[in-house]
C-alpha positions, 0 to 999 in steps of 0.5 A: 377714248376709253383707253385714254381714261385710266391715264387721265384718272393716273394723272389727276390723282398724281396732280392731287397729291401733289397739291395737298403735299404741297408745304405751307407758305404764307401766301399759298393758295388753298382749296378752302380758300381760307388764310394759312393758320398759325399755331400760337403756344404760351404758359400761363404769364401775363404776356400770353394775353397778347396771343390770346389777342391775337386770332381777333387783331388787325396785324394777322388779319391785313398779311393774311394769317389766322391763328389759333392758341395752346398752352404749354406748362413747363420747357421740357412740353414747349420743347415736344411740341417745337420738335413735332411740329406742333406750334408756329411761335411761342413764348418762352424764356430766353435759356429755353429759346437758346436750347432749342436752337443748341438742339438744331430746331428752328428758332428766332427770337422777335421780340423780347420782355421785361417781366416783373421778378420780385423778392419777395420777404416775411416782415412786420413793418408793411413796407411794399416796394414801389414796381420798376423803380428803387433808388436803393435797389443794389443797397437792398439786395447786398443787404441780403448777404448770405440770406436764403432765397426761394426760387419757384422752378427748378435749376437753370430756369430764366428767372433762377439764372437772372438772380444768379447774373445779378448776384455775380456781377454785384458780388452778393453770395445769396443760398438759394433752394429750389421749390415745385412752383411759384403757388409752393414758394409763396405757401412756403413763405407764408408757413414761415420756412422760408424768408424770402423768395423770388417770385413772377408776377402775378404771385407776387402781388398776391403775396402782399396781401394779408393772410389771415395765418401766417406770415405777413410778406411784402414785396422787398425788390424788383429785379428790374430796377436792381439790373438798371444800377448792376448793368447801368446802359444795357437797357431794360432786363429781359427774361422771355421773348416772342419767338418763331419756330419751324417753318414759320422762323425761315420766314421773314413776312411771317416773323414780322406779323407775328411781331407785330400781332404781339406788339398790338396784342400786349397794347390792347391789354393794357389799354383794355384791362377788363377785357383781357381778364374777360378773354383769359378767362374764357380762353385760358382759364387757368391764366384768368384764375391766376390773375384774379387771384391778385386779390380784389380791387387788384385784379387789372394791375397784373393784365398790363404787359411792359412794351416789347423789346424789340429794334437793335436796342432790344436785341442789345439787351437781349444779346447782353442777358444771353451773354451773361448767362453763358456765362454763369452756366454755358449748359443752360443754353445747351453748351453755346451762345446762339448763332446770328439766325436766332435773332430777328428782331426787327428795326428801329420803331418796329 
């Protein structure tokens, strides 16, 4: 018997570690008997309430998933953390998304946004366009011939490429200089060296409100109202997507949880505007000051995330943008148009 004990202690350790090299899976049993873990990842942008959201939802919860959220600051920190395994899903802007796949990382787009680009303008008369709607968005924008437009990130960003598509297609030649950020685009405006720029929300609704120096601005135009009469039938524009990286974009129960934890995520912070100011601010701090800087009385309106794109019309719009911007600049999707694995954006209703 005491022969036999080395060969019993060989064969429980071999058995150890075979189990705790074991690769995760969604409905793999573990030790500790708690759910396999998600590691969501987001920059500071109003959708990323939904990921906040998440950990506290019914979606995860019912397939068995827990998850847990880091933000990221700019592509070139997203695209560390994909390569080193770092993060499960993420938000990112659709050329991102494309350039991680071009790279040979696992990523599938699950749903896609439409988020708020404005232009915003130095003017006298208070005007302030109404959001998602201008009957004379494409009159406005051509009334920008050859103007000076700010852009708040660096070349081959979503929201520079989506002026550009715009531009293209409505035959409108703009100049357009890059700033650090969206804080220094505004600031810049406000010093009066600049006329216009193209900003995200919530900066824009902060531009509206009157500095006490400095120039009055207003916001001019919505790109989204404006892509409606470019690309009239091709849906709503979208800019970023929800997307699944690593292991977890090989898996399909996975992918749809995650979808649907963003679509529960996003309803949630519409429908309970106070409590998602609440939660960015204890979770993510620097995303709570961003939309409290709207201005007082105003700080709900930016927590109020559009609907995701997601079904067979969703990934029409967002093939269609991701087509368009090949187009523009093949470079900034990493030399190619993504292959049929990085699109599972679910069904109709879903």
């Amino acid at each position: 018997m005491r022969a036999l004990l080395p060969v019993l202690a060989l064969v429980l350790a071999l058995v150890l570690a075979l189990v705790l090299a074991a690769p995760w899976a969604p409905g793999a049993a573990r030790a500790e008997d708690a759910p396999p873990r998600l590691r969501l990842a987001a920059p500071p942008v109003p959708q990323a309430l939904a990921l906040l959201r998440a950990p506290h939802g019914q979606v995860l919860r019912r397939a068995g998933l827990r998850a847990e959220f880091t933000p990221w600051r700019s592509p070139e920190q997203l695209r560390a953390l994909v390569a080193s395994g770092e993060v499960d899903a993420a938000i990112a802007t659709l050329p991102t998304a494309a350039v991680l796949a071009a790279r040979g990382l696992p990523c599938t787009v699950l749903a896609a946004y439409s988020a708020p680009l404005w232009i915003v303008s130095a003017t006298d008369d208070g005007a302030d366009a109404a959001p998602g709607a201008a009957p004379d968005a494409l009159a406005a924008f051509r009334a920008l011939e050859g103007e000076e437009i700010l852009l708040p990130f660096g070349p081959g960003n979503a929201p520079g490429l989506a002026l550009g598509v715009l531009a293209q297609a409505a035959g409108v030649r703009l100049r357009m200089s890059h700033a650090g950020s969206a804080l220094e685009a505004l600031n810049l405006l406000r010093l009066g060296r600049g006329g216009h720029a193209l900003l995200p929300e919530p900066f824009a609704t902060r531009a509206t409100a009157r500095a006490r120096h400095g120039a009055a601005l207003s916001r001019r135009l919505d790109l989204r109202a404006l892509w409606t009469q470019v690309f009239p039938g091709r849906g709503p524009m979208p800019t970023a997507a929800l997307v699944a990286v690593g292991p977890a974009a090989a898996d399909p129960v996975t992918r749809a949880a995650l979808r649907g934890a963003f679509a529960e995520g996003l309803a949630w912070a519409g429908a309970e505007p106070g409590a998602a100011l609440a939660l960015a601010d204890a979770a993510y701090p620097e995303l709570g000051a961003l939309l409290r800087a709207a201005g007082p009385g105003r700080p709900a309106a930016p927590c109020t995330p559009d609907t995701p794109l997601s079904g067979p019309g969703g990934e029409a719009a967002a093939r269609f943008m991701i087509e368009r911007i090949f187009d523009l600049c093949p470079d900034c999707l990493g030399g190619r148009l993504p292959g049929e694995g990085f699109w599972d954006m679910g069904h109709a209703g879903s």
